[in-house]
C-alpha positions in Angstrom: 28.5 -31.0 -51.4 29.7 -34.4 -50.8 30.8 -34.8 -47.3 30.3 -37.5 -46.3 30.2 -39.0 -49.5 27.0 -41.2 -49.5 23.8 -41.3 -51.9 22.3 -39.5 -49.3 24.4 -36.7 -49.6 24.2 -37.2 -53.1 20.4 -37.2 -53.3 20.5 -33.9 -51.4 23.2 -32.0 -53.7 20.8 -32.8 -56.7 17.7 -31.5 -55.3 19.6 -28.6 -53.3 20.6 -27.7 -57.1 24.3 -28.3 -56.6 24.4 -29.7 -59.7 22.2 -30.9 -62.9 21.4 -33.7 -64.6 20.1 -33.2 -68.3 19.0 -35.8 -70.5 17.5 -39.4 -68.5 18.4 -39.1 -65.0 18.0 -42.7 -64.9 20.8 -43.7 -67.1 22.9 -42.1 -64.2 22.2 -44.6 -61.4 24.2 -47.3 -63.0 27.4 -45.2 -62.4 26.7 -43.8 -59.2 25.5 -47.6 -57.9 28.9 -48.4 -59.2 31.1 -45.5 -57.6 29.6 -46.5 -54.3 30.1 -50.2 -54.3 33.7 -49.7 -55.6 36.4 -50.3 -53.4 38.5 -47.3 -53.5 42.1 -47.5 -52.0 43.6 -44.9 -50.5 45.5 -43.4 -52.5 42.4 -42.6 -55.1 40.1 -41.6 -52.3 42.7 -38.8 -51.4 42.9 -38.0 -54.8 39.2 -37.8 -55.7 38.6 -36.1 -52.2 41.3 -33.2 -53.8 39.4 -32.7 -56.8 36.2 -32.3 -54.7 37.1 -30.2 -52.6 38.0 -28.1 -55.7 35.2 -27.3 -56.2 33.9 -23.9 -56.2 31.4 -23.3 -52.3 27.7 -22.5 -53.2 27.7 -20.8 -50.2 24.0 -21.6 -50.1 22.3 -22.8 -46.5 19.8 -25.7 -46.6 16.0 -24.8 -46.9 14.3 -24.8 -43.7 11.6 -27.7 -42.8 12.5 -29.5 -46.0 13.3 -33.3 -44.4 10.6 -35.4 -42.7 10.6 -35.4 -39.2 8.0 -37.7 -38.0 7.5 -38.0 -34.5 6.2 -40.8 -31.8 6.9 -44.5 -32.1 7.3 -46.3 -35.4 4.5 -47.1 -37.2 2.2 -45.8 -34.7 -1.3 -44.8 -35.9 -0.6 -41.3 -35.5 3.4 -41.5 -36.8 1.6 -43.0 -39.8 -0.8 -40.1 -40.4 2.2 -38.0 -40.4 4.1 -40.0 -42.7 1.1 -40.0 -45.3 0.5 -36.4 -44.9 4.3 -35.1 -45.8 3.7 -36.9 -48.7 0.3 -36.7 -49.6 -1.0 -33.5 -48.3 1.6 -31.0 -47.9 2.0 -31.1 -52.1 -0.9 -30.3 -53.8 -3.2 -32.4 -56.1 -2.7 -30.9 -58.7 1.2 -31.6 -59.1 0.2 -35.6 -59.0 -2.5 -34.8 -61.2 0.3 -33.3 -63.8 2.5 -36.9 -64.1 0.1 -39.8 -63.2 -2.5 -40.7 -65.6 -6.1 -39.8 -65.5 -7.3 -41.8 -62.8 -4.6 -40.6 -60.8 -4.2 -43.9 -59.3 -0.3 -44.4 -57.9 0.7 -48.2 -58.6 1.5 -49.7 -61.5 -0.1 -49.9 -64.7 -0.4 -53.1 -66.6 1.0 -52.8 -70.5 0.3 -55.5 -73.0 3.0 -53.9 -75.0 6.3 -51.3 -74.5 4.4 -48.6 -76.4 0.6 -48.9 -75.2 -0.4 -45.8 -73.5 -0.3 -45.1 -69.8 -4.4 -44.5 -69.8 -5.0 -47.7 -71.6 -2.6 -50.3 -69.5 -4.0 -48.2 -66.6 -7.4 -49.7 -67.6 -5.8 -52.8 -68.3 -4.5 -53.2 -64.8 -8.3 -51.7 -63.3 -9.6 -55.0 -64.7 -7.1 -57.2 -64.1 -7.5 -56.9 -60.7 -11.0 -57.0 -60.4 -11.0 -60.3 -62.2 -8.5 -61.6 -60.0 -11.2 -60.8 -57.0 -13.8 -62.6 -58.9 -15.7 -59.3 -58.2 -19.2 -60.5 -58.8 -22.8 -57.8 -58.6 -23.5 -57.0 -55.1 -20.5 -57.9 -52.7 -19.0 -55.9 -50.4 -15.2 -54.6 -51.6 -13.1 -53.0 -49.3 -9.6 -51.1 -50.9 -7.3 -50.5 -48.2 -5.3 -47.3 -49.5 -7.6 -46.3 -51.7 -5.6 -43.1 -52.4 -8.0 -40.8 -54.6 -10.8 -43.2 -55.6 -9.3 -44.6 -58.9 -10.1 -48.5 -58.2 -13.2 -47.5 -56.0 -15.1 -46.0 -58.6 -13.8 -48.3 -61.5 -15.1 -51.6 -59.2 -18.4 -50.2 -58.7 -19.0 -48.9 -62.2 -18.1 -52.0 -63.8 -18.5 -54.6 -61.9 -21.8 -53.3 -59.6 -20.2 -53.7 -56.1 -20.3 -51.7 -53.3 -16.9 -50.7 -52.4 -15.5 -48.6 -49.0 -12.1 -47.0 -49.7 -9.7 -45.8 -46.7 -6.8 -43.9 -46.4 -5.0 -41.6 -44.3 -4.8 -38.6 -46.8 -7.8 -35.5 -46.4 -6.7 -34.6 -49.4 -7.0 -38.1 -51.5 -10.1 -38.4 -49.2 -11.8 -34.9 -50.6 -10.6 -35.9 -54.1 -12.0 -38.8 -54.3 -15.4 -38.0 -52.4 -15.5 -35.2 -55.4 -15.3 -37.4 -57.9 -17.4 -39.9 -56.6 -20.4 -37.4 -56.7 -19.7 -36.3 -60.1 -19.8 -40.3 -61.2 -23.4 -40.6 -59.2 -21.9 -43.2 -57.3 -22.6 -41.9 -53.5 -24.7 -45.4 -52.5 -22.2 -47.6 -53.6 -19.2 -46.0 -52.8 -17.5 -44.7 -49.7 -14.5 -43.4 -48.9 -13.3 -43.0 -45.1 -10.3 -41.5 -43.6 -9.1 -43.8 -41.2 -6.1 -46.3 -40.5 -7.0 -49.9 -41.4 -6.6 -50.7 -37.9 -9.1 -48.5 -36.6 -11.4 -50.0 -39.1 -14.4 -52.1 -37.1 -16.6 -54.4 -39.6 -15.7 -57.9 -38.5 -16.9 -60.4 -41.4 -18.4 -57.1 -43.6 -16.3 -58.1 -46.6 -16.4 -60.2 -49.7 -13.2 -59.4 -51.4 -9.8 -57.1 -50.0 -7.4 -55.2 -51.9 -4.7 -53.6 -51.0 -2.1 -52.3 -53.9 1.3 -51.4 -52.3 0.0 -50.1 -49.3 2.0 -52.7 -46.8 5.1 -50.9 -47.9 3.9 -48.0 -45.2 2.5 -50.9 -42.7 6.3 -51.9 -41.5 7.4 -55.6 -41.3 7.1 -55.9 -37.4 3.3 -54.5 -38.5 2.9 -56.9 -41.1 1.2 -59.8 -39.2 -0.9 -56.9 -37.4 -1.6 -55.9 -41.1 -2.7 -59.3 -42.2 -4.4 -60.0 -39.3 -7.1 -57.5 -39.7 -7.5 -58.2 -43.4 -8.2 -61.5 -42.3 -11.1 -60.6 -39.6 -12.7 -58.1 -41.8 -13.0 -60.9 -44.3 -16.2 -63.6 -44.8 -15.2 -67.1 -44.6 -14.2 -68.2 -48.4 -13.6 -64.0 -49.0 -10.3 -63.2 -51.2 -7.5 -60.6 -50.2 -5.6 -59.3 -53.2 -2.4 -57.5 -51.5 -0.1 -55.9 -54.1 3.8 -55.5 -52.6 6.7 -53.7 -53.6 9.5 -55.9 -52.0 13.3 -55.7 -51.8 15.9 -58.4 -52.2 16.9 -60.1 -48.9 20.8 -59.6 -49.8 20.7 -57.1 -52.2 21.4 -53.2 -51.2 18.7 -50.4 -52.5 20.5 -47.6 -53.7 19.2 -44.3 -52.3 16.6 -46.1 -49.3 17.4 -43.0 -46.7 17.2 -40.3 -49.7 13.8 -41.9 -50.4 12.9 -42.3 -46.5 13.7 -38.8 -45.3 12.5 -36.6 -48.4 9.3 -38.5 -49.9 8.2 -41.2 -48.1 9.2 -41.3 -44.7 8.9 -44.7 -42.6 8.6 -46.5 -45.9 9.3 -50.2 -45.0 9.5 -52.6 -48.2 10.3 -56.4 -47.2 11.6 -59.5 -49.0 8.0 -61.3 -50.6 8.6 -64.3 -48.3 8.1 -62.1 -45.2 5.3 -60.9 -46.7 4.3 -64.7 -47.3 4.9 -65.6 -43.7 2.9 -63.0 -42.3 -0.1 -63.6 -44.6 -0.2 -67.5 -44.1 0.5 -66.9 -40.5 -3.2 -65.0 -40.9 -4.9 -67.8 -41.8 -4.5 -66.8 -45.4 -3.6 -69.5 -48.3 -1.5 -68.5 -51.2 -3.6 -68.9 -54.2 -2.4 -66.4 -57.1 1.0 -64.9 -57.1 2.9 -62.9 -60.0 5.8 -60.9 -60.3 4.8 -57.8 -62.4 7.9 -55.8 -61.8 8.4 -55.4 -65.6 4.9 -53.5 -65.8 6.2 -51.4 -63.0 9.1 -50.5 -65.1 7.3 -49.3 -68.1 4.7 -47.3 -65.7 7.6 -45.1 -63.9 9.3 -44.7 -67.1 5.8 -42.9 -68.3 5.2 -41.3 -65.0 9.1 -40.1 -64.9 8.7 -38.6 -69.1 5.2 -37.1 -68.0 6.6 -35.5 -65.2 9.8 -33.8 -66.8 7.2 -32.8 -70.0 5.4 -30.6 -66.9 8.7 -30.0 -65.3 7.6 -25.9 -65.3 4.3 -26.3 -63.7 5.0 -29.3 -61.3 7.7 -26.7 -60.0 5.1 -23.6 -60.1 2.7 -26.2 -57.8 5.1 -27.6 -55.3 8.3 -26.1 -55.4 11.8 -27.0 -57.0 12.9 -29.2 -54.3 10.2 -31.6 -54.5 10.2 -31.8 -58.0 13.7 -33.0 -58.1 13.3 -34.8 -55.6 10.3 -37.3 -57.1 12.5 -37.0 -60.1 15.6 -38.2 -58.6 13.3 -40.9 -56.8 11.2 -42.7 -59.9 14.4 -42.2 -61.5 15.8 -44.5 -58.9 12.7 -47.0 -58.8 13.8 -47.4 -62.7 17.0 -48.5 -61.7 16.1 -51.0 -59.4 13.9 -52.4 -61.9 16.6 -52.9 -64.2 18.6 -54.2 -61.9 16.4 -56.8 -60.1 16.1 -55.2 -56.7 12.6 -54.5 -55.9 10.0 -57.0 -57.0 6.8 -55.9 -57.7 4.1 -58.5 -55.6 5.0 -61.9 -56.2 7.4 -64.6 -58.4 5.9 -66.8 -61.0 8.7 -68.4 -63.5 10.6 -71.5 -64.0 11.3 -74.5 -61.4 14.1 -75.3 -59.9 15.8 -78.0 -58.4 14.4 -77.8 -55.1 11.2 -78.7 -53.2 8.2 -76.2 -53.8 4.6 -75.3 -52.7 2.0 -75.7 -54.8 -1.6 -74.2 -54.5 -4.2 -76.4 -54.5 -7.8 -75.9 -54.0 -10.4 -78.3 -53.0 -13.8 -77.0 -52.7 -13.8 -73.1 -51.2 -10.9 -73.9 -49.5 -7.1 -73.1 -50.2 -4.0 -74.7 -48.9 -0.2 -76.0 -50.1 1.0 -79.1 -51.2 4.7 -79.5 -51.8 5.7 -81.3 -54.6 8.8 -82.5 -55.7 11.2 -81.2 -58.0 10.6 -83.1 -60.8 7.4 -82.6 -60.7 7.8 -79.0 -60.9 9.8 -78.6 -64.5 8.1 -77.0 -66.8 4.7 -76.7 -67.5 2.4 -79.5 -66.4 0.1 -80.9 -68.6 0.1 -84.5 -67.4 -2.0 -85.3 -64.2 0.7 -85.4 -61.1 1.2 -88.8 -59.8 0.5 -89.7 -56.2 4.1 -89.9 -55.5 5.3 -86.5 -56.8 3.1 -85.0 -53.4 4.6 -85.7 -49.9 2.3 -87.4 -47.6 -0.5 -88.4 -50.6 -0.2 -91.8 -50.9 -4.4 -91.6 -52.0 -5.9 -89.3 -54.5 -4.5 -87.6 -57.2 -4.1 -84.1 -58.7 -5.4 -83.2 -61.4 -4.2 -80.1 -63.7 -6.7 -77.1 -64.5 -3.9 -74.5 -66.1 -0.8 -74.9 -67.1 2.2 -73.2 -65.3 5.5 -72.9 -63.7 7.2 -71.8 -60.5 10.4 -70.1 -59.3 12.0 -70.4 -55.9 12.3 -66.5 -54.3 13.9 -67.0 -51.0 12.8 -70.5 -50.4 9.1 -70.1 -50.8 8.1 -71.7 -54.4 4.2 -70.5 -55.3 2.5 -71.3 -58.5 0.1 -69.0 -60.2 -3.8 -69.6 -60.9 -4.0 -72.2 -58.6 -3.2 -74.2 -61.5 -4.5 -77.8 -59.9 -7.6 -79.4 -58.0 -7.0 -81.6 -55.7 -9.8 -84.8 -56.6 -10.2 -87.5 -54.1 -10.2 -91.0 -54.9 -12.9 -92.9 -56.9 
């Protein structure tokens, strides 16, 4: 059951139903996270290797067809499609449809309190980020992994824009062609099953989205990935890009359990790679936030919701795969708690170090960097020419108040907090 012993092999004894877990799976990880980083000598590890092998043989052989196997070159457009398909279209609707909330949309929700419901901070989260695009009536949106139409039909129903959705799902594509018909929404919404590469409308956007799609793109992808966001902009157009990230020295318990047995290729990357590769674009870093604890609460519904249907998500798609996307939002909890997967970007307190600041002047975006002091605490006062490197003239003037946090040497501010003003 546990030869090697790995969280691998670990992973697959669970959802091979070598064993149980009853109660919150989650409150397991912290052990197991801690059995793994412990360093056993070797006395204990013959000792502990005894008792396991103690144990009594199942005698059971593994299922057949049960672990990705993706084939063709990383991150290729047709690796990808297989990738999303395990995933996506060899389970059913219906078994997502039992644990996400109505919208069926698969990111995180956004909670202005622990106990608000999972429809309502879903709703929350719908307009947050529509407001963050400045979605006005009649531009173009573009959602790149639309999955089944959730944000699509919310944009255009709200806020009156035309919106395309793609992904590389048929069956998130059928779903959420169905339920755009039943909304009446069929001229101002589209959804098209392509890969964002193959997708050819230079310019034909106002606005971008794109929420935790990039962790299927790959980080050698990434610039390839910001790149065409960046053509299929206008000039002045706005890219929201939601991440899920990983700590650039931290381990993430479980990553080939998750890789092999639901989302094969999966790629998540430290935010300032994800920073490099957007700015490298042409892009400049004008809102960033860290909304990792929003993530928590949302797999902490989705993980309850899908337990409470534990019988019919098992009817739908089988034992295996319900333990296994137990086992896995049990282990996205974990990481939460434990600070190992940030959720988009960092906003927080300064630190003692130089940092960039977002400034805007006119349509355009770019980064100043400030000094330290100048980043302590909120700022209320205007900043003084000499707190920005290479301004001698001008001054900044403050239009929000905020704060910033260095993640991985890249400091980023939130709102765009400050308007550059030139001289009188």
């Amino acid at each position: 059951m546990l030869a090697p012993p790995t969280d691998l092999r670990l992973g697959e004894a669970y959802i091979y139903n070598d064993f149980d877990i009853e109660g919150e799976i989650e409150a397991t990880l912290p052990l197991t996270q801690y059995l793994f980083e412990r360093r056993w000598g070797k006395m204990e590890k013959m000792r502990y290797a005894g008792r396991l092998l103690s144990l009594p043989k199942a005698g059971r052989s593994l299922p057949a067809n049960v672990a990705a196997k993706m084939r063709g070159r990383l991150h290729s457009i047709d690796r990808d499609r297989q990738a999303v398909a395990y995933h996506y279209d060899d389970i059913p609707n219906d078994f997502f449809a039992r644990w996400l909330d109505s919208r069926m949309i698969y990111s995180s929700a956004y909670f202005a309190a622990p106990d608000t419901d999972l429809d309502t901070a879903r709703e929350s989260k719908l307009d947050y980020v529509c407001r963050k695009l400045r979605l006005q009536p009649g531009e173009r949106l573009l959602d790149l992994g639309c999955g089944w139409g959730g944000l699509v039909i919310y944009a255009a129903q709200r806020y009156g824009v035309k919106v395309d959705g793609v992904t590389l799902s048929r069956q998130q594509a059928e779903l959420a062609r169905e339920r755009i018909r039943k909304a009446g929404l069929e001229e101002r919404c589209r959804i098209t099953l392509c890969d964002y590469r193959e997708i050819n409308e230079p310019q034909g956007y106002d606005k971008l989205v794109s929420l935790e799609m990039d962790v299927h793109v790959g980080e050698a992808l990434l610039p390839t990935f910001f790149k065409c966001a960046a053509g299929l902009l206008r000039p002045g157009g706005v890219f929201l890009n939601q991440s899920i990230g990983i700590h650039s020295n931290m381990p993430v318990l479980g990553f080939d359990f998750v890789r092999r047995y639901v989302w094969p290729d999966v790629t998540p990357v430290p935010i300032s790679e994800t920073l490099r590769a957007a700015e490298a674009a042409g892009f400049g870093v004008h809102d960033v936030e860290n909304i990792k604890d929003h993530y928590a609460h949302t797999l902490r519904h989705w993980l309850r919701r899908l337990e409470a249907h534990a019988e019919e998500a098992k009817r739908i798609a089988g034992e295996i795969t319900y333990r296994s996307l137990r086992l896995v939002l049990s282990i996205g909890l974990h990481e939460m708690a434990v600070g190992g997967e940030p959720i988009s970007d960092v906003v927080g307190e300064a630190a003692e170090r130089k940092g960039w600041l977002a400034v805007k002047k006119g349509r355009l975006v770019r980064l100043i960097r400030l000094q330290p002091r100048s980043l302590c605490g909120p700022l209320i006062d205007p900043v003084r020419n000499s707190d920005i490197e290479g301004c001698s003239k001008g001054r900044a003037t403050p239009i929000g108040v905020v704060a910033a946090l260095p993640y991985h040497d890249v400091h980023v501010v939130m709102d765009c907090a400050f308007e550059r003003v030139d001289p009188q």
